[in-house]
N, C-alpha and C positions, 0 to 999 in steps of 0.2 A: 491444604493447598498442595496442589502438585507442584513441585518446584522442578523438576525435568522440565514439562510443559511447558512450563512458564520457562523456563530458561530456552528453549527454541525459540520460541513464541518472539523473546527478543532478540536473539540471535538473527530473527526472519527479518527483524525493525531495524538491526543496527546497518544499514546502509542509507547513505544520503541521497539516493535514487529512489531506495522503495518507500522513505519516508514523502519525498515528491509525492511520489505516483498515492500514496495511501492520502494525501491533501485534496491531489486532486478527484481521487475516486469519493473522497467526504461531499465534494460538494455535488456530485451526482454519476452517477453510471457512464464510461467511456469506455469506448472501442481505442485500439490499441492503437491505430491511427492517428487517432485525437492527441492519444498523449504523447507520442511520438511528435507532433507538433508541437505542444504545449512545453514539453519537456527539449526542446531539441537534441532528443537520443534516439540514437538509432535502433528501427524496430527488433533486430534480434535478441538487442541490451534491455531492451522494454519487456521482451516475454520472458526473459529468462527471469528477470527478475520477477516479474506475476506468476512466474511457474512456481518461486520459492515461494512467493507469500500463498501462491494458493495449496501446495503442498501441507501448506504448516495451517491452514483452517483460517486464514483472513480474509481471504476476498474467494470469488468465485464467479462463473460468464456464462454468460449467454451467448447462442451463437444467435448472430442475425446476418441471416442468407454465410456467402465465403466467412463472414465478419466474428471475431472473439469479443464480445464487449462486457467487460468487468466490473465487477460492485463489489462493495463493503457489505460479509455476513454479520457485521456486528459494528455498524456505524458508533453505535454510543459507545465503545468501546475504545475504538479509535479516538474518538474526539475526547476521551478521557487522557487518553496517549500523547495525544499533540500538545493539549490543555497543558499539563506536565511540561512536557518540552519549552513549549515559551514559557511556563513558571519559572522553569529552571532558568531559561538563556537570559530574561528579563532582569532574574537576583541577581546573574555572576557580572552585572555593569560595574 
């Protein structure tokens, strides 16, 4: 196991934004637009943070026309991530 890696990897996860934005790219592919709605944050806040996670190998876009639009390189990976998360918040009632 590389544990540097992996010590980015959640380094890139520990924010309450990118974790949003990694929910909403689970349930399909959005332009930054979208999430910017979805999310009501503002889009500079929105790329910066897809800039980390795409930096670090999570997600990655497509351009369509002017448009950045974003997915999950490793869906199952993610939902293994989140999985955890509520495991965890669901025990600590």
């Amino acid at each position: 196991m590389d544990y540097e890696n992996s010590a980015q990897i959640l380094k890139a996860l520990a924010h309450q934004t990118r974790l949003l934005i990694l929910k909403e790219l689970y349930k399909n592919k959005k332009c930054v637009n979208a999430i910017e709605e979805i999310l009501d944050i503002k889009q500079p806040n929105i790329s910066q943070h897809l800039n980390l996670l795409r930096l670090n190998g999570i997600v990655d876009y497509q351009k369509q026309g002017t448009r950045k639009c974003y997915f999950l390189k490793d869906p199952k990976f993610i939902k293994k991530i989140l999985g955890v998360l509520k495991e965890y918040d669901n025990g600590s009632d």
